[in-house]
Structure formats: C-alpha cells, structure tokens
N, C-alpha and C positions, 0 to 999 in steps of 0.2 A: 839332958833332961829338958822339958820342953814346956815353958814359962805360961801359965794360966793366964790366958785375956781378962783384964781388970773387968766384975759387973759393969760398969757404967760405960762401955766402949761393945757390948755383947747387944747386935738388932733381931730384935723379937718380930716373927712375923703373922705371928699369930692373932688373930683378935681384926687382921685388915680385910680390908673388901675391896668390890670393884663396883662402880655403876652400871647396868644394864636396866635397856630401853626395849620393852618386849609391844607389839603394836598388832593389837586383832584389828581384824575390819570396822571395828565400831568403836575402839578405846584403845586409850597407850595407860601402858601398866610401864612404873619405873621399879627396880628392887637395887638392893644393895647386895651384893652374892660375895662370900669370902671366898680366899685366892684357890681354893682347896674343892668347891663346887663343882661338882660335875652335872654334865648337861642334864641328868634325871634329877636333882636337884631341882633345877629352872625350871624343868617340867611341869614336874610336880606344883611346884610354887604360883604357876603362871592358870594351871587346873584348878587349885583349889581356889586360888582369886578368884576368879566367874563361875565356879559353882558347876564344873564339867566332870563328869564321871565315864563317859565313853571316851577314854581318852584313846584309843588305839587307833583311832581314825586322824589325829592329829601329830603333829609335828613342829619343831621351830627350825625357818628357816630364815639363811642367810646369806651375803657374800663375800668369800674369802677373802685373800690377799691379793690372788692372781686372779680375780674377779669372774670366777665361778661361781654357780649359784647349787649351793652343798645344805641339807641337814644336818642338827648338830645329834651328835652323835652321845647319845641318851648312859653310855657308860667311861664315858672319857670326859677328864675335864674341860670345864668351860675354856679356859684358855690354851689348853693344849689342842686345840681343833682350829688353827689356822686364820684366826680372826680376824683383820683388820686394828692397830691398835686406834683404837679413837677415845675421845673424852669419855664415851658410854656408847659401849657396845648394843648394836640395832638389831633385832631379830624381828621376823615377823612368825606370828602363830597362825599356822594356815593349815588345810585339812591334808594329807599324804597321802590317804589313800579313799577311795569311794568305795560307798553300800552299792550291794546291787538292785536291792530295792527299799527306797526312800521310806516310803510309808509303812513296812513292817520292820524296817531295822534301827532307824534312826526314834529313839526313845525318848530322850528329856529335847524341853524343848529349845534349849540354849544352843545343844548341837543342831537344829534345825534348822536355828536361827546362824549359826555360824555356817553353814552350810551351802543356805540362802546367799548370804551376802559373797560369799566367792565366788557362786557360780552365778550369779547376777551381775557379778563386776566381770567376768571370764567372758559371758555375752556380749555385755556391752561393750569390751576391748576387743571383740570378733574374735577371741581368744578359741573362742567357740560357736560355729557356726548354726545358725539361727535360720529359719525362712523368715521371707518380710511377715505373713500371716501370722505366723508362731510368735515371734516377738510383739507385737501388737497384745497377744494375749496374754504371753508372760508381763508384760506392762502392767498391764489393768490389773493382773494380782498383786504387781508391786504395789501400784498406788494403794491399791485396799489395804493390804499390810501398812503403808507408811502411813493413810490418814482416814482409815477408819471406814463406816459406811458410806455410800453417797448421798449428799443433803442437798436436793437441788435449790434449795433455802439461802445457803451458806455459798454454794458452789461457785465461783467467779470465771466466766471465761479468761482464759490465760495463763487458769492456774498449773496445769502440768503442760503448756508451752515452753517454761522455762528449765521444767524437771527435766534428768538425764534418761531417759525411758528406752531410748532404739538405739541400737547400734547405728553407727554413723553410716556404714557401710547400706543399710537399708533405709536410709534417708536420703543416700546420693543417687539411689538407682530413682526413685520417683518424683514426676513432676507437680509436688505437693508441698505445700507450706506446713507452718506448724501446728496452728488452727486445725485445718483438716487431720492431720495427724490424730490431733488430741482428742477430736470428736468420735474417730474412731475409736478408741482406747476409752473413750467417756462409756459408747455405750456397752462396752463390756463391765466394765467398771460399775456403773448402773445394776448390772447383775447380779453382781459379789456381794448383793446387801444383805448382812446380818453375818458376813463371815469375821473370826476375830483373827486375830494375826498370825499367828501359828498356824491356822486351817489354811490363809491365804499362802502363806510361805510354803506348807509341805502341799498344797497344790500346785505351786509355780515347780518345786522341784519334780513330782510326779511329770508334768510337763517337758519339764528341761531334763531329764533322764535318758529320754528318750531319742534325744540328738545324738547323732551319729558320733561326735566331738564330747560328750561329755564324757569325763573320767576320763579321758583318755591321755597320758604321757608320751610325747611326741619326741624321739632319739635319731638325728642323721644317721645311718648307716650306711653299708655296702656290699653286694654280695659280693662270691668269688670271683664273677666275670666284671666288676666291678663299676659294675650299677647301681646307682644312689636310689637308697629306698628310705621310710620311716621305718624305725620299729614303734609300737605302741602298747605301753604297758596297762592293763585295766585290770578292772576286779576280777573279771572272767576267766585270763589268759592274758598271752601276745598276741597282737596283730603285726602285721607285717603291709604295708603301705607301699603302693609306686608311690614316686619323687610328686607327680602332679596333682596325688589322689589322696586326700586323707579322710575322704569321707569312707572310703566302702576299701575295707582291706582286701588284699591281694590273696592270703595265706591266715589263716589262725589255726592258734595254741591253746586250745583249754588248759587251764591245770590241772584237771582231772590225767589230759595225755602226754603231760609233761614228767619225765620220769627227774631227769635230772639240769641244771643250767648251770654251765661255768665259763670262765675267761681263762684267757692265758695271753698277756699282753694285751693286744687289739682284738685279739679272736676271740667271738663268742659264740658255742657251742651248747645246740637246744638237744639233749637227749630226749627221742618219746618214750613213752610207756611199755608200748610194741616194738622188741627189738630187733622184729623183722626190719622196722622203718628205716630208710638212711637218717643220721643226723642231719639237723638243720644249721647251717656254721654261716656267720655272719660279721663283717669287721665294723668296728666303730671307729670314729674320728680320731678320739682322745681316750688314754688310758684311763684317764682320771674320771672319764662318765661311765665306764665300765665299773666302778664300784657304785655309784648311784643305780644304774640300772640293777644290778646285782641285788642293791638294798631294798628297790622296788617293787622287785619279783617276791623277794622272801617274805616281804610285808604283805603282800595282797595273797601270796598264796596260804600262809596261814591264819590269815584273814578267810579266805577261799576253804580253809578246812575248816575254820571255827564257825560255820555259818551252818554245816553240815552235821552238824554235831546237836547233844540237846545244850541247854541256854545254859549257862553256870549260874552258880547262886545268885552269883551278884548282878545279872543281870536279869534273873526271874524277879528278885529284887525290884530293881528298877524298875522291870514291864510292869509289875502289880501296883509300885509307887502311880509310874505315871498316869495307869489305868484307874487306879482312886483318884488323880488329881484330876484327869478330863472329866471323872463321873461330879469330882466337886463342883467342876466350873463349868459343866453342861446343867445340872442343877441351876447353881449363880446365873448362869446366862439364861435358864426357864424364868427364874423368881423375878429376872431385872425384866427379862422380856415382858411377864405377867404385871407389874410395876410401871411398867411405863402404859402398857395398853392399855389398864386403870386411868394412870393421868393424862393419857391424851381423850380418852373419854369423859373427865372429867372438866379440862381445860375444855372439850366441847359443849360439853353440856354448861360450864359458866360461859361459855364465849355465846350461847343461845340465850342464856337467863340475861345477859348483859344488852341481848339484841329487843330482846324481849321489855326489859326494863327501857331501855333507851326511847322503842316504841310508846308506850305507857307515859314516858316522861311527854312522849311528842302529843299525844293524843290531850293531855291535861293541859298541855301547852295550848290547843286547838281551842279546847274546851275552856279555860281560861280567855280565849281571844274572845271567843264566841260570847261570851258572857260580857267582856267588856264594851264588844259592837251593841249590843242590846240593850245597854244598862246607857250606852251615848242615842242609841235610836230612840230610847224613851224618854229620853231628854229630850231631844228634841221634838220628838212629837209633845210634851207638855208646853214645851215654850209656843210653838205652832198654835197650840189650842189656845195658848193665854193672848198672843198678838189676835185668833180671832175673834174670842172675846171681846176685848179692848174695841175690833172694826166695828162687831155687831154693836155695841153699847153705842158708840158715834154714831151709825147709822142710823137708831133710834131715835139720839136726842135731833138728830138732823131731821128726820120723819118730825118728831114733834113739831120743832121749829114750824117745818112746811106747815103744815097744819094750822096751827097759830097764826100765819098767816094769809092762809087763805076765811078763815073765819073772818081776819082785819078785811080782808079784800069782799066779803061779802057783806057786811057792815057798812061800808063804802061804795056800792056796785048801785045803792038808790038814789046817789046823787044826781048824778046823771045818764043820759041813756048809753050816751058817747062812754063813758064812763063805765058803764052796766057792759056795754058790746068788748068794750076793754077787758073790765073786769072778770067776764065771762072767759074770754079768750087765754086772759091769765091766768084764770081758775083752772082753764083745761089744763093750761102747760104744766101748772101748780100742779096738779091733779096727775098728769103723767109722770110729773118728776117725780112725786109722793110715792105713782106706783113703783117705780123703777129705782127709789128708793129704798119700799118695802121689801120689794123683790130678792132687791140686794142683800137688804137687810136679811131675810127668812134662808134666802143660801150662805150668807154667812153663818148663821145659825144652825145652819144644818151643816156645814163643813165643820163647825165647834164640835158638834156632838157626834160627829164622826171622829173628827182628831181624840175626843174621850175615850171613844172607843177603843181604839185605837190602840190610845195610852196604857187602856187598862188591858188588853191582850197581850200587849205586849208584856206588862207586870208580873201576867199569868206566867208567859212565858219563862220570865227571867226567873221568877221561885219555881216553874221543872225543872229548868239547866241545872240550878242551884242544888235540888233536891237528886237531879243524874247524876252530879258533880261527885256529892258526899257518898252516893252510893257505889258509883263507882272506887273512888279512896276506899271505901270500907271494904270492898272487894280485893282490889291490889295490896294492901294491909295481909288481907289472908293468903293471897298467892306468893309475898315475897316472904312472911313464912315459911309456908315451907320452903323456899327457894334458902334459905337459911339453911333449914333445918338438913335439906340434900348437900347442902354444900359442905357442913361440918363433917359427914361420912363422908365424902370423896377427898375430905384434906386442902380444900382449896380454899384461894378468898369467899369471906363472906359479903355480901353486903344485905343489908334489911331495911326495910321500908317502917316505917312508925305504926305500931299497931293501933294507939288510941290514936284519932280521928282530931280530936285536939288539938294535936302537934302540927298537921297542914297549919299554914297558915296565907290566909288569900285575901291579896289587898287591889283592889278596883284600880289605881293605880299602875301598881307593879305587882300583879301573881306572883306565887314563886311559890317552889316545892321543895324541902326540905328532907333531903339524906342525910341517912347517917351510916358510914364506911369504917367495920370495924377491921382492924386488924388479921390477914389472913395466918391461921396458925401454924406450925408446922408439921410434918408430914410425920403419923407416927406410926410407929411399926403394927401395932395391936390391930390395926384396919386391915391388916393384908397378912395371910398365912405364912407362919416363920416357917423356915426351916433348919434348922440346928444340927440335925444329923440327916445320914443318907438311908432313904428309908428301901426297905429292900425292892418296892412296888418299885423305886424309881433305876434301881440298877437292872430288873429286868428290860423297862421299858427303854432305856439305853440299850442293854445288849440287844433287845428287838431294833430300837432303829441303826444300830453297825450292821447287824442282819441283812437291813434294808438296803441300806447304804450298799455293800457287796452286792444283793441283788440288781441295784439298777445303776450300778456301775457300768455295764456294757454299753445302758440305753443311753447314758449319760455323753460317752465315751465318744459312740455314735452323732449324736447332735451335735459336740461339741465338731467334731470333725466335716457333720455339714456347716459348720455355720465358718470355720476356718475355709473350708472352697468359696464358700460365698464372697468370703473375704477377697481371698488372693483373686477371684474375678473381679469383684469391683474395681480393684486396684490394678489389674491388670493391663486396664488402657491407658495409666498412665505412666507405666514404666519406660524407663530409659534403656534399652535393649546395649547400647556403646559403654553404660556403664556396671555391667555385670564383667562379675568377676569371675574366675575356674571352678571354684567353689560353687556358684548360682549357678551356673550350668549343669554343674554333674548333679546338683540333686535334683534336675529339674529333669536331669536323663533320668535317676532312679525314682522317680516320681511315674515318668512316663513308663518306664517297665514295670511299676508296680512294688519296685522291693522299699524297704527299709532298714533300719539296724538290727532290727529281729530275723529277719529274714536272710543277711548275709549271714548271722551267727547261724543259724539251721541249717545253709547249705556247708 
C-alpha cells in the first residue's frame, strides 16, 4: 500500500507564469502568461492591447533554438513551440500575410499604421526593392506622416538630413550629398500639405504595393535538374524566381489554379486545377521550411477566398465603423480647417489694425514735433523782435543826442567865421551821421514790425496745428472704436484708443500719447458654427467627394508618374553607373520593355 506524500512536501503549479516580451514596430508590450497559455492566448492579448481587430493579417514571430525564424503556432502552447529559454521570451508582432489592395481592405487605422511601419523598415533595409525616384516619394509621405504639414516658418534646413528616409543602396549609387537629397524630398513634401497621417501612410502603401518585391516571401529552392531558384509566396499565388531574378518571376500560380500543395520530406508538389497539367514538383533546402511554407500558402489562400466572398458581419461592422469615423474627422478637419482660416484672417486683419495704429502713433508723433519746432520758431522770432526793439529805442536816443548837438554847434557856429566854416562842416557830418542814423533807425523799425508779423503768423499757425491735432485725436478715437469693436467678433486682442479727447495728454516738453491695452479674450465657440452631430448634407457631400476622388484618380496617377520621370532625369547625370546593383539593372530592363508587376501577373 502506497504511503500518501505529506500536504506540505506536494508543489502546486498552478497560479505561476512566465515573462514574455512582445515588440510591434512602434512599442514593446511586456505580459506575464501562465505555464498552460497557448500561442492564441498571447495573441489575443497582444490584439486587444492596441486596439487591432483585423487580426488575420498578423502573426508573432520569433527564433527558435536552432535559430530559425518560425511563427508561433496560435493552438499549441506557448512553451511547447521550441522557444529559446531566456529570462523573458522575445517575440515580434509583424504582419504574415498582405492585402492585395491597401486602400479597400485595410480598415481600422492601427492596421495601416502597422503596416506602414514594416513595409517602410523592408524598404529601407533594401528588404524590398525601391527605384532611386519611387523612394524619394515614398520619403516625402513618410515625413508628412511623422511631422505634419509643411511650415516653411518653422522648417530648418538639415532637418530630414539626419532622418532615415532612403535606402542606403540609392544613396551609394549618386554623386549627391544630403542637402540635395533633402531638397528633393522637401519639394514633394511641400505638396502633402493638408494631409493627416493616416491619408499619408495608406498613400505610401498604395505606392509601395506596387513594387515588384512587396508581399512577397522569398524560399531557396531547386528544381529536378537541380537549379537553384526562389519560390515566392504572395497574396495572389506562387511565384517561382531564377536564382538572379526576383523581380519578374519565371512561372506563377494563382490560387484560383492551384488544386492542391503538399511535401513529403524535401519534395514539394504544386497540383493545378486542370488535371490535364503536369505537376509542378520542387525541392527545398530544409525540411523544417517546408512546414512554414506550407503554413504560408494555407494562410494567404484562404485569405485569397475570403476576399472573394461577401464581407462577414464583423467586418461590415468595422467598414461602417471606420466609415463614420473618417466622416467624423473629415468633418473635424472641415471645422478646424474653417477655424483656423477665420484666425489667420483675423491675425491679418489685427496685424493691419496694428500697422495702421503704429502709423497714427507716427504721424502724432510728426505732428507733435511739428508743433514743438513752431512753438521754439515763435520764440524766437519774439525775442528777435524784442533785441530789435531795444536797437531801434538806442538809435533814437542816439538821433536825439545828434541833434542836441548840432543845435550846441549852431549856437556856437557865430563866434567865429573859422569857427562858422568848422561848424558848418561838422553840421554836415553831424547832419549825415543824423541821417544814417535815422536811416538805421527807420529799418530797424521796420525789421520790428516785420519780426511782429511774423510772431503773430506764426501764433496763427500754432492754434491750426493745435486745432488739426485735436481733430484729428477725435477722429482716431472713432476709427479705433470700432477697431475694438471687429476685434471682439474675430476673438483676438483688443487694443483701444481713449474715446474722450481728455485722456491725450500733450506737454510742449515731452508729447506723449497714451494707450490703453486690454487683455486679449479667449476664443469661444458661439463665434463659429458648432457642430455636434453629423448632419446628413455633410455625409452626401463626403460620399460626392470619394466620388471624386475615384474619378480623378487616373489623372492623379498620370502626373504623379510624369513628375517621378522628371525625377529619375534629373538625377540621372549623376548616377554612379560601377555602383548598380543586379536588381538596378533588371528594372531598368523592364522599364525599358515596358512591363511591370501587373503586367508579368497578366501574362
């Protein structure tokens, strides 16, 4: 009989956990998972933290023990899938499988945004080939996405010099610094003004879709005569790739003509649809990537049916969600747009009343001077008139003197004859000097009464200045009235000038004019039309401009595509021809014949 283990020696293992370190492109999420979790667990867990609901497009992926790189596997535990043991297990959460087109499938905008950032880091790792042209454009959506409109205000040369924007590979081939770079990429950049972040990101992907290399899963294989080839697994089908070629495949597989795919060991075997076809039979390096590809195919081809299909609840769901939420925030961005257009009109219109007042200030100032030179010119033309005063008084008493004595000298002039002939003689001088005296005298006099004149014109003058002064003040009193009065409806500072005439205050001295700067209020809603719900005028006028937007998608499509040739001419003369890679060649062949990714899928 077999002896009961004491409670206290019995380990419970229930209730423990493990660390795990899950890392999107933009955040590291840490959890604590019990030992019993399995991978749709973390799933789940790592979805509903950011707020993702298209989860089928995703995956976490990691590196084993024998340092492959495996997903985990969504119905088997967390630890029974070959993990590495470490302090806290690493995952990354990255996308599995691609949409075939971005802009009708990809819905909320987190997955757009997760989207974004992989196939933006895939670029720039040449993960995924890029022309020098294309990348330059895809650039200039990143920057708008990362910082917004362009302010050439704010803008600082150097500033996306230092950002990661090109692949290295299309930096080595030209003989261009960074500056140039960036000015190229500025003036695209330039263009994107008013786009918000989301608009700019599912335009970079609508772009980057379209690369020969996007979506695409790239697996060494070999055929029967054992010839190293790619297989490439994408949304569509297989491709099948020579060993130098992975832009333009050799062979494709719809899934549409794909009947059945299996392994057996290294063999992999593509049954068609048409079982006229021979199989298509293919070896792989490693057994162990033959269950990845395997898990590949099954994910994007029923992905490949579910697209074909009508939408399930949960995603008519979602479409109507995100469709009210672009119609909320196409709204939002009319009201802000209409809100600012407001304040930058009104910021003009005080930046003019400001211009305006400054002038007014300058002109009082003028008119202040003016009045002070006038008020010093009649100064001294009084003192002028008083010094000639004073001359003409002395010249008189001088004349009299003369006078006095020439009467002494003719009183005297009968003494004798000698005397008389004297007398006479000095009578005359007397008599000239008298006049030349008078003379003096009478233009002095007359220079008085001109200086009076003078004085008092000027007088005149100084009470019109005085009298333009006040009427002017009574005038700008009324104009910055209302200049108040506009400024209170636009929300912005007020300033007001003193309505009673009083308040000036003007000292001969030192003028000086007197503001007063009230407090600018702040911005209230009652000025500008709310909007609280979505009114139906505004949801038509949406669906008319998507309308639109489809409509001049071609023409768009078109310029966009002359202005990328313009590009790659520009740049053309300064490419480095020794540093092209096999890649820059072959698309620069299927450029020259014409094809693209559309075009080898059609044939």
């Amino acid at each position: 009989m077999k002896e009961k283990m004491p409670p206290f020696k019995r380990k419970k293992t229930t209730g423990k956990s493990f660390p795990v370190k899950v890392c999107t492109l933009d955040a590291e999420l840490e959890f604590n998972l019990e030992l019993k979790a399995t991978g749709r667990d973390l799933f789940d867990l790592v979805c509903r933290t950011i707020g993702l609901r298209e989860t089928w497009y995703f995956g976490l992926q990691y590196e084993d023990s024998k340092g492959f790189i495996a997903w985990l596997k969504l119905d088997k535990k967390v630890q029974d899938q070959g993990i590495p043991q470490q302090t806290t297990m690493p995952f990354m959460f990255l996308a599995k499988f691609y949409p075939e087109e971005v802009a009708e499938e990809l819905v909320q905008e987190v997955t757009q945004h997760l989207f974004f950032l992989q196939v933006n880091r895939a670029i720039l790792a040449m993960d995924i080939y890029c022309p020098p042209e294309a990348s330059v454009l895809l650039a200039s959506y990143a920057v708008q996405a990362k910082y917004g409109d362009y302010d050439e205000g704010t803008y600082k040369p150097g500033m996306l010099a230092s950002e990661e924007l090109l692949p290295q590979r299309v930096i080595d081939q030209y003989q261009m610094t960074a500056e140039m770079w960036e000015e190229r990429i500025k003036v695209w950049y330039a263009d994107h003004r008013g786009m918000s972040r989301d608009e700019s990101e599912i335009e970079y992907l609508k772009i980057a879709q379209d690369l020969d290399m996007y979506g695409v899963n790239y697996f060494p294989i070999s055929n029967k005569k054992d010839t190293d080839l790619w297989l490439g697994v994408t949304s569509l089908g297989l491709n099948i790739y020579e060993k130098e070629n992975k832009l333009t495949p050799k062979t494709t597989f719809q899934w549409s003509e794909i009947r059945h795919v299996s392994f057996d060991d290294k063999k992999f075997t593509i049954k068609p649809v048409d079982k006229t076809s021979p199989n298509f039979v293919f070896f792989s390096h490693k057994v162990r990537m033959n269950k990845l590809i395997l898990d590949l195919c099954i994910g994007n081809h029923d992905l490949f049916m579910r697209r074909r299909k009508p939408d399930s609840m949960e995603v008519q769901q979602m479409k109507t969600q995100a469709k009210e939420e672009k119609s909320r925030r196409q709204i939002e961005r009319n009201k802000l747009a209409r809100e600012k257009q407001l304040r930058e009109i009104a910021e003009k219109e005080k930046s003019i009343m400001e211009q305006r007042l400054m002038q007014y200030q300058e002109e009082i100032r003028l008119a202040n001077e003016a009045l002070r030179r006038s008020e010093e010119t009649a100064d001294l033309l009084a003192e002028k008139s008083r010094v000639a005063e004073e001359e003409a008084m002395l010249l008189g008493q001088k004349a009299s003197e003369a006078e006095h004595k020439i009467t002494q000298f003719r009183l005297t002039a009968l003494k004798t004859e000698e005397e008389k002939v004297s007398l006479e003689r000095k009578t005359r001088e007397a008599e000239q000097l008298t006049a030349r005296l008078v003379d003096e005298s009478e233009r002095r006099a007359a220079e008085a009464n001109k200086l009076k004149e003078e004085l008092l014109r000027a007088r005149v003058a100084e009470k019109q200045a005085k009298e333009k002064l006040l009427e002017f003040l009574s005038r700008n009193a009324y104009v910055n009235t209302s200049v108040s009065s506009l400024y209170s409806v636009s929300s912005s500072s007020v300033l007001d000038l003193p309505a009673d005439l009083h308040a000036l205050r003007l000292n001969a001295n030192s003028p000086s004019l007197s503001l007063t700067h009230s407090t600018p209020p702040a911005l209230v809603d009652h000025h500008l039309p709310a909007y609280d719900f979505i009114a139906d005028n505004d949801m038509e006028q949406l669906s008319l401009e998507i309308e639109k937007e489809r409509v001049q998608y071609l023409e768009k499509s078109k310029n966009l595509q002359d202005q990328l040739r313009d590009l790659k001419t520009e740049i053309e003369v300064l490419k480095v021809d020794e540093k092209q890679c096999e890649l820059d060649m072959l698309h620069d062949e299927q450029v020259r014949l014409g094809e693209n990714k559309y075009s080898t899928l059609k044939k």
